[in-house]
Backbone of each chain as ProteinMPNN parsed JSONL, in Angstrom:
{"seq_chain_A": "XXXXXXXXXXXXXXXXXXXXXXXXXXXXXXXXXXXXXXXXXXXXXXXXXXXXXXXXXXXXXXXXXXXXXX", "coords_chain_A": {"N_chain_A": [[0.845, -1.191, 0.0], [0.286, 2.282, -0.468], [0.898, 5.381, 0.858], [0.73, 8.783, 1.376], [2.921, 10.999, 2.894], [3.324, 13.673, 3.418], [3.563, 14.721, 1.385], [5.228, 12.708, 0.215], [5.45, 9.789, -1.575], [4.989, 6.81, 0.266], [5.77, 3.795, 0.819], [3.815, 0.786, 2.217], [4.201, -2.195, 4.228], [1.295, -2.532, 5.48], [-1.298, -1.387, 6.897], [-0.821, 1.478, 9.218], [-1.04, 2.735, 12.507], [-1.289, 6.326, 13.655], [0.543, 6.658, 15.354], [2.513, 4.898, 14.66], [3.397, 5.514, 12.326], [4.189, 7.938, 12.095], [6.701, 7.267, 14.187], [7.569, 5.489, 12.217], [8.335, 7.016, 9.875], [10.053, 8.263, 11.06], [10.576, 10.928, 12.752], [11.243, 13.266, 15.31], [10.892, 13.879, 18.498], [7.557, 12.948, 18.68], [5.341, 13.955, 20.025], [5.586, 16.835, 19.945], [4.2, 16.904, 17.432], [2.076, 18.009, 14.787], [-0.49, 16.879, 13.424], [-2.411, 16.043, 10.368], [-4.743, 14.298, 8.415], [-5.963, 13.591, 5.427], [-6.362, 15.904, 5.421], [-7.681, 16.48, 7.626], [-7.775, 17.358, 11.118], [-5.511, 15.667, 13.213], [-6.855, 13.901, 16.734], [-4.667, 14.497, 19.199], [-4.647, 12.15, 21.055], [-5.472, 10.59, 19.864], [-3.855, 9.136, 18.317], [-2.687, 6.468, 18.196], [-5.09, 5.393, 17.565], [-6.265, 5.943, 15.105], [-5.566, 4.708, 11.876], [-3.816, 4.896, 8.901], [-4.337, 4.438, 5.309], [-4.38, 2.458, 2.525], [-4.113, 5.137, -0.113], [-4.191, 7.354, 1.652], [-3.636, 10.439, 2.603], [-0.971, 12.127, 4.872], [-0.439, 14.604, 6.861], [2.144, 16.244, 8.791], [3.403, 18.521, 11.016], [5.719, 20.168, 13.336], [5.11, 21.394, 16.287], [5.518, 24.945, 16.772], [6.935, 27.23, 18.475], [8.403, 29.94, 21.04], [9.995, 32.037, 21.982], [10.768, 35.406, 23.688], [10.666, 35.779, 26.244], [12.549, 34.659, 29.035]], "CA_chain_A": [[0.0, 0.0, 0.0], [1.192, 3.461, -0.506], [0.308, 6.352, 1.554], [1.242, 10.448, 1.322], [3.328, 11.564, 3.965], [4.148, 15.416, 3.585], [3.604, 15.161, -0.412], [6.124, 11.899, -0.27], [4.83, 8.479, -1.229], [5.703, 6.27, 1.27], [5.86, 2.272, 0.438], [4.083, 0.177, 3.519], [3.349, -3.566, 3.576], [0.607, -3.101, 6.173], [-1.706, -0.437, 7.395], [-0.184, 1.571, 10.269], [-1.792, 3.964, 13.077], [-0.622, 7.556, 13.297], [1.633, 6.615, 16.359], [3.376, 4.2, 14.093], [3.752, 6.05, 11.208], [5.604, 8.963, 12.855], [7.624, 6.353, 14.763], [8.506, 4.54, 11.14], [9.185, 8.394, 9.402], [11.728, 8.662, 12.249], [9.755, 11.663, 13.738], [11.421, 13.69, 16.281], [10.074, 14.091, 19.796], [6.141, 13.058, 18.128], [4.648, 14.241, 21.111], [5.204, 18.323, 19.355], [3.868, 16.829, 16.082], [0.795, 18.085, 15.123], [-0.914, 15.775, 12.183], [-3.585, 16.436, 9.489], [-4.861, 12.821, 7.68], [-7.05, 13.566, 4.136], [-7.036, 17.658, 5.503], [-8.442, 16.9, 8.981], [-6.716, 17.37, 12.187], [-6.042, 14.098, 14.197], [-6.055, 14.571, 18.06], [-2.921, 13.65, 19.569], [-4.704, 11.071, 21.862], [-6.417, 9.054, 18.584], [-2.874, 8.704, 17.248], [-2.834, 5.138, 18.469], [-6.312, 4.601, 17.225], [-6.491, 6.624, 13.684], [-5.17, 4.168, 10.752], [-3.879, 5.362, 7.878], [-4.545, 3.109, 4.611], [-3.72, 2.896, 1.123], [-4.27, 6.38, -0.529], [-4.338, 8.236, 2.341], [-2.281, 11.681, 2.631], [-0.513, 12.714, 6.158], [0.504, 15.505, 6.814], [2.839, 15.999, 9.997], [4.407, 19.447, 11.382], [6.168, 19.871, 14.627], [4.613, 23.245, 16.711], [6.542, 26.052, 16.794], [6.523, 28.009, 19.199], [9.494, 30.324, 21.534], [9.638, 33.542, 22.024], [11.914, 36.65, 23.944], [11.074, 35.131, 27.489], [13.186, 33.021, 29.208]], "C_chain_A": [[0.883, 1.244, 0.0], [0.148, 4.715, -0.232], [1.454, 7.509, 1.222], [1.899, 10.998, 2.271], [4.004, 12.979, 3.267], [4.564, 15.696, 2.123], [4.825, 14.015, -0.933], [5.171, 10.389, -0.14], [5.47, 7.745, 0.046], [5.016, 4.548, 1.205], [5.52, 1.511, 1.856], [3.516, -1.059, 3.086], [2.021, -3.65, 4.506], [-0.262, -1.463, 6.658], [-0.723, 0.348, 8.63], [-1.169, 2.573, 11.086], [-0.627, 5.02, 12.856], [0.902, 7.361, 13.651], [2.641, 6.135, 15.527], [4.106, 4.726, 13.055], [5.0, 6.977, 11.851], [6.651, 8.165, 13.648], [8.597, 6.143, 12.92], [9.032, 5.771, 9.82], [10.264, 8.789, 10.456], [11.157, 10.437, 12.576], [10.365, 12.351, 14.614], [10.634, 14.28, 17.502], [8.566, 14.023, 19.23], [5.332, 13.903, 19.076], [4.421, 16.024, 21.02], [4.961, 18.136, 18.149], [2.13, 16.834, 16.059], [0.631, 17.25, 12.859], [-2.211, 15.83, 11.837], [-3.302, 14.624, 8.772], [-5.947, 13.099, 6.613], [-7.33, 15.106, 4.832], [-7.517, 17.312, 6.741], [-7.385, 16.613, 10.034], [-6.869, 16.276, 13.159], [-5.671, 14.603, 15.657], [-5.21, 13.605, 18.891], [-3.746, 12.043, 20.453], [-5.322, 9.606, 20.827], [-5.428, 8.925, 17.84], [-2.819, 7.337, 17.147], [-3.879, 4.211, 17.373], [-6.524, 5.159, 16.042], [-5.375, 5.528, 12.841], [-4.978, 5.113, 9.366], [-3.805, 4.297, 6.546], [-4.433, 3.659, 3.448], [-4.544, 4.108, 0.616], [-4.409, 7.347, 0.069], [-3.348, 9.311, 2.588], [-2.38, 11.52, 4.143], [0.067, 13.48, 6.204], [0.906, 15.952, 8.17], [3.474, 18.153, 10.236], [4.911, 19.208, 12.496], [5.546, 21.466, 14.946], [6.097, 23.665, 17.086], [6.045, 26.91, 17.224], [8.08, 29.132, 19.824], [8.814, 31.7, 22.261], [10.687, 34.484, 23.179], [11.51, 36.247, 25.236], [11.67, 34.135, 28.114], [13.012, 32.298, 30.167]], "O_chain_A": [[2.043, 1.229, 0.411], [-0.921, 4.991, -0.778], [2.632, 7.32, 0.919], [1.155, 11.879, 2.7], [5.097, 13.079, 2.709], [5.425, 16.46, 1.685], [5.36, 14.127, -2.036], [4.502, 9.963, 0.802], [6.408, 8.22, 0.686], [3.865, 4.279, 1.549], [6.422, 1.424, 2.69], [2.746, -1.252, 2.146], [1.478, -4.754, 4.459], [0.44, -0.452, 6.687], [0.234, -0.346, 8.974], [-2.029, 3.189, 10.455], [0.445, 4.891, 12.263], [1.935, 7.592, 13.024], [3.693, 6.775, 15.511], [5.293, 4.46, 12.867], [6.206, 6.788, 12.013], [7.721, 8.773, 13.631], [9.726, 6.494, 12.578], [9.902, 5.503, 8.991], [11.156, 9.635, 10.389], [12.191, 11.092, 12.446], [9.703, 11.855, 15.525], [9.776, 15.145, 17.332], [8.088, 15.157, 19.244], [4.532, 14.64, 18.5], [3.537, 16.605, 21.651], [5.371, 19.036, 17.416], [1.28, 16.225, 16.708], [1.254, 17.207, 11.799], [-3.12, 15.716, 12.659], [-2.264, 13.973, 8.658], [-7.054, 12.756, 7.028], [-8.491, 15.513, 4.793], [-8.024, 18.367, 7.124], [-6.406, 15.875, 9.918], [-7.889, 15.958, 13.772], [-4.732, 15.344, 15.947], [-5.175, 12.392, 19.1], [-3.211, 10.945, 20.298], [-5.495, 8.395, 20.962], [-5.662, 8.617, 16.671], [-2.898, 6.879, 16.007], [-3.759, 3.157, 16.748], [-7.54, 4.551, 15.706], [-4.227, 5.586, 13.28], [-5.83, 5.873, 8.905], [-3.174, 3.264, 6.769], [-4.385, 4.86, 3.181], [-5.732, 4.094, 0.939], [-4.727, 8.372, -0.534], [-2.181, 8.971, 2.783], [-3.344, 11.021, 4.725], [1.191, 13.446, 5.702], [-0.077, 16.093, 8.898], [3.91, 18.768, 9.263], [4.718, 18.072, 12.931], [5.507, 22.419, 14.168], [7.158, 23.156, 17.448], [5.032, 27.478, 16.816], [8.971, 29.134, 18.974], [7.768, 32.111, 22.764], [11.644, 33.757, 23.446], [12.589, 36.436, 25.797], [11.46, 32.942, 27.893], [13.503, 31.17, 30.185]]}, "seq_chain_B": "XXXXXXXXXXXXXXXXXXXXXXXXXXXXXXXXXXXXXXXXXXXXXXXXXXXXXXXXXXXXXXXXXXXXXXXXXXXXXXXXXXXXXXXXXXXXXXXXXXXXXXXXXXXXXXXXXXXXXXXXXXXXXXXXXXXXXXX", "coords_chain_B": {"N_chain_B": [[24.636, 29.403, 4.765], [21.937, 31.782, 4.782], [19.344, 33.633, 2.447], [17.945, 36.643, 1.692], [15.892, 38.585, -0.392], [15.994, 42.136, -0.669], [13.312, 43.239, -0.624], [11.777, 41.519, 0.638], [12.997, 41.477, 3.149], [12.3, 44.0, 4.327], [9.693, 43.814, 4.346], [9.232, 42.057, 5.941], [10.594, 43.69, 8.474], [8.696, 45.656, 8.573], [5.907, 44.354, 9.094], [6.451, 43.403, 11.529], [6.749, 45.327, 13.174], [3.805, 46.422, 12.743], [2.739, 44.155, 14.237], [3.462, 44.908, 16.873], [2.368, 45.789, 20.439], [3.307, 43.079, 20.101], [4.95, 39.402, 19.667], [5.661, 38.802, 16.503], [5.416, 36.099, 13.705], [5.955, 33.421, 11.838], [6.487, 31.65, 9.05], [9.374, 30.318, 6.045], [9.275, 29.764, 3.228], [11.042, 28.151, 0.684], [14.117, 26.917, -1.282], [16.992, 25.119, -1.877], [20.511, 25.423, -2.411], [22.95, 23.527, -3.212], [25.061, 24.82, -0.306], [23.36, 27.023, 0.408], [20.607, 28.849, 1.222], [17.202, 29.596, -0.206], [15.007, 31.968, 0.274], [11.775, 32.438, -1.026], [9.464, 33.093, -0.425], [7.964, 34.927, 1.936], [6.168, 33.688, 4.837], [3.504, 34.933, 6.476], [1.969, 34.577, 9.708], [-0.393, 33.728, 12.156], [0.26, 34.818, 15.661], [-0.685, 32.717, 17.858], [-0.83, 33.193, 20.64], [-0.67, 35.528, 20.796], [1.232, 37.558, 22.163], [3.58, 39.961, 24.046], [5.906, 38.479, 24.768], [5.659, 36.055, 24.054], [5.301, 32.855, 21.545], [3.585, 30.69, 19.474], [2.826, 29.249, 16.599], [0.156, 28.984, 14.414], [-1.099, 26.064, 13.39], [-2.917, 25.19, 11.464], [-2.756, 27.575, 10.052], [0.096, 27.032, 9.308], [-0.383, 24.351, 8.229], [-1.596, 25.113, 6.05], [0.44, 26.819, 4.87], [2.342, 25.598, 4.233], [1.877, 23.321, 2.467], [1.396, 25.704, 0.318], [4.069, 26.115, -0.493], [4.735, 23.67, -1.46], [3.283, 23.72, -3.838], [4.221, 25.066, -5.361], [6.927, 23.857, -5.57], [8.788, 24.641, -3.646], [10.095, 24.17, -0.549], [9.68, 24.209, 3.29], [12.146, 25.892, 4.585], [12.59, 27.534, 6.888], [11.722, 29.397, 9.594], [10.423, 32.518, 11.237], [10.761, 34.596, 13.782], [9.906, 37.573, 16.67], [11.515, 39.975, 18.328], [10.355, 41.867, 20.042], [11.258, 43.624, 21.901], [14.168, 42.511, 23.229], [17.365, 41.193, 22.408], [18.154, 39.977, 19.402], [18.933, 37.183, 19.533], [18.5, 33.476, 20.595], [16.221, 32.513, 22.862], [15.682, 30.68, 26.087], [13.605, 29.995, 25.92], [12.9, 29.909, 23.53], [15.138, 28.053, 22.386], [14.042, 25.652, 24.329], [11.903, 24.855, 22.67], [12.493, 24.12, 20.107], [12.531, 21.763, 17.428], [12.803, 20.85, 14.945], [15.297, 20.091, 13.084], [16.669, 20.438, 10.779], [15.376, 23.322, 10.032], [16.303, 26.851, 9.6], [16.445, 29.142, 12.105], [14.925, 32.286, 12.674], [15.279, 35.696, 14.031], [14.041, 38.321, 14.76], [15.016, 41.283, 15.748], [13.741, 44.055, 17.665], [14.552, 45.899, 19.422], [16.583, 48.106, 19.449], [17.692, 49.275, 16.084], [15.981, 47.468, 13.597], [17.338, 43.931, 14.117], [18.592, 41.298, 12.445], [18.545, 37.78, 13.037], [20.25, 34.891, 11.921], [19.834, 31.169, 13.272], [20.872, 28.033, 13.511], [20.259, 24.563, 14.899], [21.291, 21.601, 16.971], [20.668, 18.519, 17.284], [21.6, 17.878, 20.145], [20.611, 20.497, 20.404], [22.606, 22.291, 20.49], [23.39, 25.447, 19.611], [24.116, 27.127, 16.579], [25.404, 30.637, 14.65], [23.978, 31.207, 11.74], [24.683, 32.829, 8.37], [23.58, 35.492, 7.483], [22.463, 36.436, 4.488], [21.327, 39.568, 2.798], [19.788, 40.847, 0.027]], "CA_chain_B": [[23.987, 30.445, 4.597], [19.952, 32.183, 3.893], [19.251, 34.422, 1.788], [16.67, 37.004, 1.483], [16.075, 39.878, -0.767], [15.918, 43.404, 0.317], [11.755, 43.48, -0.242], [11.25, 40.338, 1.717], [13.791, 41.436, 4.406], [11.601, 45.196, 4.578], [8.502, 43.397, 4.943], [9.565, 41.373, 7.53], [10.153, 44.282, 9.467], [7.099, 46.046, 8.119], [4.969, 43.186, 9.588], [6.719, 42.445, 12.764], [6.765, 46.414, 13.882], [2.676, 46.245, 12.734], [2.072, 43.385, 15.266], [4.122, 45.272, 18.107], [3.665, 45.155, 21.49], [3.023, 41.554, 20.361], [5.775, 38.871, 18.621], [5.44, 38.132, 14.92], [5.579, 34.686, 13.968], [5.841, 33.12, 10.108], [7.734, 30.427, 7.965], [9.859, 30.809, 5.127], [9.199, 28.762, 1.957], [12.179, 28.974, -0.501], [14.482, 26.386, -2.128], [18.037, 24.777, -1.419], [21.124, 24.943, -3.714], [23.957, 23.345, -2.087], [25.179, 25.334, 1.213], [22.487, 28.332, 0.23], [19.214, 28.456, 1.53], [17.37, 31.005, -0.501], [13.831, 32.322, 0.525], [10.739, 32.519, -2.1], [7.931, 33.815, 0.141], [8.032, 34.589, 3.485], [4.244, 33.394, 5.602], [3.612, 35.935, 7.944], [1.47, 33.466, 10.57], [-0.918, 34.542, 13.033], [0.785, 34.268, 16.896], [-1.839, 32.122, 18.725], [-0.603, 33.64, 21.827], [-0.908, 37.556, 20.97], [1.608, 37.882, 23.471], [4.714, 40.279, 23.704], [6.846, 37.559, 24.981], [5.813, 34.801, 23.576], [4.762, 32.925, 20.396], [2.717, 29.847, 19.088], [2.158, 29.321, 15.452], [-1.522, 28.366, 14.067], [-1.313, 24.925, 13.104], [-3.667, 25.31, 10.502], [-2.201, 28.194, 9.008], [1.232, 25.888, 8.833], [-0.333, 23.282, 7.024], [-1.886, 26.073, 4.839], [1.41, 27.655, 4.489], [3.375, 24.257, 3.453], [0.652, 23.335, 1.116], [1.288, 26.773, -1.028], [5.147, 26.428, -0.558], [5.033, 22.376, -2.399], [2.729, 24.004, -4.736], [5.148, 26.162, -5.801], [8.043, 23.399, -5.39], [9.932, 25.137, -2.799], [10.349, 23.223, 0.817], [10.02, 24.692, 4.627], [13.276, 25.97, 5.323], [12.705, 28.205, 8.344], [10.894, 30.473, 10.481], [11.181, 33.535, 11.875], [9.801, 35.257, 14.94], [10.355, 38.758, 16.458], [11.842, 39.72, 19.762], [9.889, 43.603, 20.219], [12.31, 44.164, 23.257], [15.471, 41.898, 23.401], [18.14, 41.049, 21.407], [17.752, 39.131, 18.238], [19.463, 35.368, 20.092], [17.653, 32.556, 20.947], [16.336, 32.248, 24.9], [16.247, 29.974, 26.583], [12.28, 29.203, 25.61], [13.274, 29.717, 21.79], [15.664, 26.578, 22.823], [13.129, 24.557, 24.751], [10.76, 24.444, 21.563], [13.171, 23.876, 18.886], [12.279, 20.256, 17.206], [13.099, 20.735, 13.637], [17.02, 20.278, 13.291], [16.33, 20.804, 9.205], [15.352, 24.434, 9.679], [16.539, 27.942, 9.715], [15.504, 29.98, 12.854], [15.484, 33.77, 12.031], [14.961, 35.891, 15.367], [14.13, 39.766, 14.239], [15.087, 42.124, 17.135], [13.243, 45.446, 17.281], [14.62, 46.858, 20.363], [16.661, 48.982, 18.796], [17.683, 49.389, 15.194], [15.801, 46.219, 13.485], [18.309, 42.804, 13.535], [18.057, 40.088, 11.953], [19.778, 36.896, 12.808], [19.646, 33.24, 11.919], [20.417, 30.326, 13.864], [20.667, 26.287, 13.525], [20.198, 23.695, 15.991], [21.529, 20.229, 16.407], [19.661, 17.478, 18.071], [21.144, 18.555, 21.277], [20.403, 22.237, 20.983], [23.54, 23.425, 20.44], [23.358, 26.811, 18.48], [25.543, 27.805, 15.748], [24.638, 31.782, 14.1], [24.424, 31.079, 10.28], [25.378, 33.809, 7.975], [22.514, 35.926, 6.584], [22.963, 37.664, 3.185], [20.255, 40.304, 2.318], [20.784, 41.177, -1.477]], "C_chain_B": [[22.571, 30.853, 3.943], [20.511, 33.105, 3.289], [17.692, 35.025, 1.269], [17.108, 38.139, 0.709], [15.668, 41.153, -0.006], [13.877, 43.579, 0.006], [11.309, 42.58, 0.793], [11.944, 40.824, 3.537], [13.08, 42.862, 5.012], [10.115, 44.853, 5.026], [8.326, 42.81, 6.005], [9.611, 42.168, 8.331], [9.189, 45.311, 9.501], [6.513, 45.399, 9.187], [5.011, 43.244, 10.509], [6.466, 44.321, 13.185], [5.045, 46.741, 13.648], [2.447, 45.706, 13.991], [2.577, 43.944, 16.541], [2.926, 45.919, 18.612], [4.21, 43.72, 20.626], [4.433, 40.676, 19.243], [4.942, 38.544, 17.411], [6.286, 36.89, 14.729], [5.599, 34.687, 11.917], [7.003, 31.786, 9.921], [8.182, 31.299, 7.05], [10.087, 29.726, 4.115], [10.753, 29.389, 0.989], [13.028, 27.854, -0.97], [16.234, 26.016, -1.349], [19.132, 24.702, -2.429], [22.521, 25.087, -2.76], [24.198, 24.587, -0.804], [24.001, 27.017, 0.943], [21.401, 28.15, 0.426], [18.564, 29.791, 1.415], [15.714, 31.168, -0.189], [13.165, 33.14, -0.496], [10.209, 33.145, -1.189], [8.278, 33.23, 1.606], [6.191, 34.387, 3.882], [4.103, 33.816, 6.549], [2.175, 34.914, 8.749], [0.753, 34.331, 11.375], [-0.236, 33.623, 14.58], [-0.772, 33.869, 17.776], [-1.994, 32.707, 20.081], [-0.956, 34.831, 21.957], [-0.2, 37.747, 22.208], [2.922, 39.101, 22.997], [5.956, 39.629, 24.018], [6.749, 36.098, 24.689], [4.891, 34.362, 22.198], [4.473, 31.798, 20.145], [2.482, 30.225, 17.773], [0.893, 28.988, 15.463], [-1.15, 27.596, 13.27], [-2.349, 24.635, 11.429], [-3.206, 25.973, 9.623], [-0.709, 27.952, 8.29], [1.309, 25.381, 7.978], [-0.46, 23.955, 5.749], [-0.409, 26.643, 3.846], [2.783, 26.251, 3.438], [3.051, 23.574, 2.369], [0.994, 23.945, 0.007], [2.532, 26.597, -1.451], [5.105, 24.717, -1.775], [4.177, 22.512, -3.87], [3.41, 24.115, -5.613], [6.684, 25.309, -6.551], [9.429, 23.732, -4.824], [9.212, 24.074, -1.674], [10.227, 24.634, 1.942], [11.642, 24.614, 5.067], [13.925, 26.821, 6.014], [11.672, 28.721, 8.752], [11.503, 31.899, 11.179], [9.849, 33.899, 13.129], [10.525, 36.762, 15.526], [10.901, 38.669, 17.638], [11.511, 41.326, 19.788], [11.112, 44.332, 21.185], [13.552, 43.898, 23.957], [16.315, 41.558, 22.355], [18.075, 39.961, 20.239], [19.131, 37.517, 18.718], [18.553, 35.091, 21.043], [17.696, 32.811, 22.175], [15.542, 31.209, 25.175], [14.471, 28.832, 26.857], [12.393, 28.447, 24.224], [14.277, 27.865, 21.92], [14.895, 25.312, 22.915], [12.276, 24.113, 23.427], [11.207, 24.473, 20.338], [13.881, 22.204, 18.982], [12.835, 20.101, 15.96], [14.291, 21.284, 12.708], [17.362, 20.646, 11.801], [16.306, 22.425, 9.122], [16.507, 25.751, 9.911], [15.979, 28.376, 11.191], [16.06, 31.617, 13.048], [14.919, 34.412, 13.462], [15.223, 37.724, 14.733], [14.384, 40.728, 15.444], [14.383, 43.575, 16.899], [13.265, 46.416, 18.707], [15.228, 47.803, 20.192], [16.392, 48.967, 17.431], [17.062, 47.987, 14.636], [17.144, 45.227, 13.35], [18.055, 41.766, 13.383], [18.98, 38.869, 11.832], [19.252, 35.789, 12.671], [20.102, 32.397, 12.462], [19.912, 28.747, 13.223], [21.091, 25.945, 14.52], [20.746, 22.21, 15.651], [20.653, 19.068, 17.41], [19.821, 17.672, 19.515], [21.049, 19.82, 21.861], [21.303, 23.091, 21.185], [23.307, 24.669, 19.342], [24.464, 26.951, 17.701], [24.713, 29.315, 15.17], [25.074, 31.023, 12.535], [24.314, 32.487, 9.841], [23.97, 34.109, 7.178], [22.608, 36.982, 5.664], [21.544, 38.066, 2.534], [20.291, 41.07, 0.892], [19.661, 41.875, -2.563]], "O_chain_B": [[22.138, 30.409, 2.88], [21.682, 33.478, 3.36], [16.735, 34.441, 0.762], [18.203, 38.685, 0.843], [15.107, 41.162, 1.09], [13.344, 44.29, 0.857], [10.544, 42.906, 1.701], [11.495, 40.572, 4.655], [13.232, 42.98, 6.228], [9.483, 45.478, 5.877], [7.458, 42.972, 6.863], [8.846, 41.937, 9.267], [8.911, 45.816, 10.589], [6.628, 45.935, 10.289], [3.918, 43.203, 11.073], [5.392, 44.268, 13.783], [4.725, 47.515, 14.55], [2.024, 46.435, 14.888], [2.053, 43.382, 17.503], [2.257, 46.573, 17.811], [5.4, 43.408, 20.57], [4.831, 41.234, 18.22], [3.789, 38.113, 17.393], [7.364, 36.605, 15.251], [5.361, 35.562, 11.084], [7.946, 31.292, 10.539], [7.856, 32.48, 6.928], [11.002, 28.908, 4.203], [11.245, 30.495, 0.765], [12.049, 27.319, -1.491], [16.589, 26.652, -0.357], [18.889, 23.97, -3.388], [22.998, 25.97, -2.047], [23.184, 25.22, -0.51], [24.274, 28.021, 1.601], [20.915, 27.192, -0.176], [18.784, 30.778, 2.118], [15.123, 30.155, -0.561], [13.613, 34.216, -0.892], [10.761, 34.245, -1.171], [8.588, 32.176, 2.162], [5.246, 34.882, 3.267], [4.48, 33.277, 7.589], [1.328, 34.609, 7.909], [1.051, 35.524, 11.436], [-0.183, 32.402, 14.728], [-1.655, 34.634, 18.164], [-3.088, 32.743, 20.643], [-1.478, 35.291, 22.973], [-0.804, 38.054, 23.236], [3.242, 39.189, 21.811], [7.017, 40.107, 23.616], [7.532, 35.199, 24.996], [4.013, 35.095, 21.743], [5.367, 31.205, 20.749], [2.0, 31.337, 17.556], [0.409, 28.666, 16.549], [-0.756, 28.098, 12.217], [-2.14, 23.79, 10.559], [-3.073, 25.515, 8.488], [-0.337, 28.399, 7.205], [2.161, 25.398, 7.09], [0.144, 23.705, 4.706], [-0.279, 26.8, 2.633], [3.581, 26.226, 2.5], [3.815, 23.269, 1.453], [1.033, 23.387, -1.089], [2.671, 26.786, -2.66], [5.516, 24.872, -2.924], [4.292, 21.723, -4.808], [3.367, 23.427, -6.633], [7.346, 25.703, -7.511], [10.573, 23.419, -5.154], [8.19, 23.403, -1.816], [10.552, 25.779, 1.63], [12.23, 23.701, 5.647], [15.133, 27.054, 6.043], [10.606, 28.458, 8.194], [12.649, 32.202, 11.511], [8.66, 33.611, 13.268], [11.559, 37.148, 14.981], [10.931, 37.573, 18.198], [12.462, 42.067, 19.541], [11.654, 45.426, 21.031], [14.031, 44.558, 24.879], [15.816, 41.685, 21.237], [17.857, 38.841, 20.701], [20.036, 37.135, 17.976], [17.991, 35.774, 21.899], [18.699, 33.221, 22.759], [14.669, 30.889, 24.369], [14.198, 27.784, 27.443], [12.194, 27.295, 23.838], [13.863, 26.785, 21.498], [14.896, 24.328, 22.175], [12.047, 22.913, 23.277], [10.454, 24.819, 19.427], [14.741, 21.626, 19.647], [13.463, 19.049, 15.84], [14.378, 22.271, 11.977], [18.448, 21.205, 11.649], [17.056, 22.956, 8.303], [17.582, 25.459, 10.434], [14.896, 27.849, 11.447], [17.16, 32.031, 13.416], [14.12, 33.706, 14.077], [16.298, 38.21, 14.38], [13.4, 40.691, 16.183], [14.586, 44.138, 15.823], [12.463, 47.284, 19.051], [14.69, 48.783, 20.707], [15.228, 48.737, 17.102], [17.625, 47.06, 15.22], [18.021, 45.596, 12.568], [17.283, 41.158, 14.124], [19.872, 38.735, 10.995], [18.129, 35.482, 13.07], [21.316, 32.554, 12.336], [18.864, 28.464, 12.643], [21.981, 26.501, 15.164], [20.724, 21.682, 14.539], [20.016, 19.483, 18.379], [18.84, 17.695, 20.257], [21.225, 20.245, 23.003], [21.227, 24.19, 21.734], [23.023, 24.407, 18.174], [25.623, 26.901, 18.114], [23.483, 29.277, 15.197], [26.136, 30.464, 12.26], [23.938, 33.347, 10.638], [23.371, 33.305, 6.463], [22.789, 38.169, 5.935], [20.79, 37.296, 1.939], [21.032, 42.053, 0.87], [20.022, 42.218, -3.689]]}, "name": "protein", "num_of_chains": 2, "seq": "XXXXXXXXXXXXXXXXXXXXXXXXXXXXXXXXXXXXXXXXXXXXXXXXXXXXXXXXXXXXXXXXXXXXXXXXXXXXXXXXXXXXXXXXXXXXXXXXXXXXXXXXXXXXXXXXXXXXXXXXXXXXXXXXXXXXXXXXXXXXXXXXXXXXXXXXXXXXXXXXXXXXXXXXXXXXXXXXXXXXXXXXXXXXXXXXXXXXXXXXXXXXX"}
């Protein structure tokens, strides 16, 4: 099956949930990744439980945030 | 080294002296050619926070903004944010919330004269300044 990650195919032999996915894109710290699946926003706690399956786009950022206080 | 032109680098502080007290927030779509990282369109972002010390992108307007940039066939390769009242280097929040060892992070100072500096991170948060050429 082949799924969309971030406008890149991505070759899987098996469905995966979100959690997994960002695990098997090598992902940094997932836990500031915020993730859209077909345009809708998944919430962090249904990463586990949201599947993504053949033709499905993902799209991943990390938040960004900072700012002049320290 | 980035690279911005002198309209993009005027708007930037256009924008960011608009949103004052409060920080200005944005990406920077633009393209890679070996060690040069040159900026197409900057995405001025709305700060979720409206704060003067601190800043939160909109998530939405991210995806929006990364969307227009693969349109285009340029890549995310930075951000910038403002600092209204301190010096344009990272602190020690800017640190804590830097995940994405790929980017640029541009830090506009507007306590005095505007400055504009860029930094990279490495996985453990060491800083280096990269060299920013405005042209």
């Amino acid at each position: 099956m082949v799924i969309k990650v971030n406008g890149e195919n991505l070759n899987l032999e098996k469905s995966l949930n979100i959690a997994e996915l960002l695990m098997a894109v090598k992902a940094a710290q997932p836990e500031y990744v915020t993730v859209q699946l077909n345009g809708e926003f998944v919430e962090r706690d249904d990463f586990p439980k949201i599947f993504a399956n053949d033709g499905d786009e993902v799209e991943f950022l990390y938040f960004m945030g900072g700012g002049q206080r320290d | 080294m980035i690279i911005l032109n002198h309209e993009q680098f005027d708007s930037l502080v256009e924008h960011a002296k608009n949103i004052l007290p409060n920080e200005d927030c944005g990406l920077l779509g633009g393209r890679l050619d070996g060690d040069k990282r040159i900026v197409e369109k900057i995405y001025f972002l709305t700060n979720a926070d409206a704060s003067p010390e601190h800043f939160s992108m909109n998530p939405a307007e991210q995806f929006t903004a990364v969307k227009d940039m693969r349109s285009h066939g340029w890549q995310l390769i930075g951000n910038f944010h403002s600092h209204p009242s301190s010096p344009a280097r990272p602190s020690e929040e800017d640190k804590r919330l830097v995940f994405d060892t790929t980017l640029s992070y541009l830090i506009l100072s507007l306590a005095r004269e505007p400055a504009l500096k860029s930094f990279r991170f490495d996985r453990e948060k060491n800083i280096s300044e990269e060299k920013i050429c405005v042209q």
